[in-house]
VOFIZA-353602 format. One record per residue (C-alpha): x negated, y negated, z; residue in three letters. Coordinates in Angstrom, 2 decimals. Each point is the difference from the previous one (the first is absolute). Example, Ala and Ser with C-alpha at 12.3 -4.5 7.8 and 13.67 -1.06 7.14 Angstrom:
2
PT        px        py        pz   code
PT    -12.30      4.50      7.80    ALA
PT     -1.37     -3.44     -0.66    SER
***
This chain:
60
PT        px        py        pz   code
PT    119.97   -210.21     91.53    UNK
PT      0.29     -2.70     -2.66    UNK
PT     -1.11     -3.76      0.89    UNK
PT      2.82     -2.48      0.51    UNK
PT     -0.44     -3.19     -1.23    UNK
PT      1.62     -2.98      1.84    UNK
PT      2.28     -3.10     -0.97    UNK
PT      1.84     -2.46      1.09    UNK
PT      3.73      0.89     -0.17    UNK
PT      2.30     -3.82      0.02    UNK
PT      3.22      1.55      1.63    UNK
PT      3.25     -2.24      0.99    UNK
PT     -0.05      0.40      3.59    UNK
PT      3.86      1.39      0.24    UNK
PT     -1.13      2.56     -2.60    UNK
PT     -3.15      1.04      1.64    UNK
PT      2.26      0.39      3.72    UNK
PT      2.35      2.28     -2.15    UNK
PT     -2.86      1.78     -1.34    UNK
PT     -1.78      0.58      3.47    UNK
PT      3.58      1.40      1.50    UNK
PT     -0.39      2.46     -2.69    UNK
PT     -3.30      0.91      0.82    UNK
PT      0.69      0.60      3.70    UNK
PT      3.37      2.27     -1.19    UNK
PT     -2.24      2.15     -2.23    UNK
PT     -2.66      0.07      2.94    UNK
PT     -2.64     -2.11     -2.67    UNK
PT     -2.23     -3.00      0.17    UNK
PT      1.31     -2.94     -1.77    UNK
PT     -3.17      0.59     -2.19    UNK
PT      1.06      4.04     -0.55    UNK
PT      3.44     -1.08     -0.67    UNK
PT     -1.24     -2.30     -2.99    UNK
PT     -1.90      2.72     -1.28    UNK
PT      2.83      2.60      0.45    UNK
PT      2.16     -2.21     -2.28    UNK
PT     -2.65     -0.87     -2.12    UNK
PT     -0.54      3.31     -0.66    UNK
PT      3.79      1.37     -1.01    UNK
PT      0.28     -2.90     -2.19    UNK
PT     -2.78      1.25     -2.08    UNK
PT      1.01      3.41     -0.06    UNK
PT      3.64     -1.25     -0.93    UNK
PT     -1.21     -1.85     -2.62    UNK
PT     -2.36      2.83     -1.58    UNK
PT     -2.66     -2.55      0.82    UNK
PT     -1.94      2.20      2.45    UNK
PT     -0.34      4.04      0.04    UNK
PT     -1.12      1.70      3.36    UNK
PT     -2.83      2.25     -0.16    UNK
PT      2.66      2.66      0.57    UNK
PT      2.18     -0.96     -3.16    UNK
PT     -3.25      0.17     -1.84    UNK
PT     -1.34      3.48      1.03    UNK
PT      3.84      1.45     -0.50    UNK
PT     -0.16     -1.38     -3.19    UNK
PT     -3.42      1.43     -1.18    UNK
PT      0.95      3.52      1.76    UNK
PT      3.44     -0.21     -1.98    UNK
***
């Protein structure tokens, strides 16, 4: 498993209540959600490739 590396996240506190309803819909922690999101954005964005997308790609 990889190391996480913590930080300090400054979060509007009407955005951060909107963001931990969405958590408990999707049956994550706040944290998980963050990371969830984090995660398509950078996938989206061609910004991030899964380990997956990689080993299609070099199988392709």
């Amino acid at each position: 498993m990889s190391e996480k590396k913590p930080f300090v996240l400054r979060i509007a506190p009407e955005k951060l209540e909107a963001l931990e309803k969405w958590a408990a819909d999707e049956f994550r922690s706040t944290n998980g959600q963050i990371e969830y999101i984090i995660d398509q954005a950078l996938r989206n964005s061609g910004r991030w490739k899964s380990k997956s997308e990689t080993i299609k790609k070099e199988g392709s």
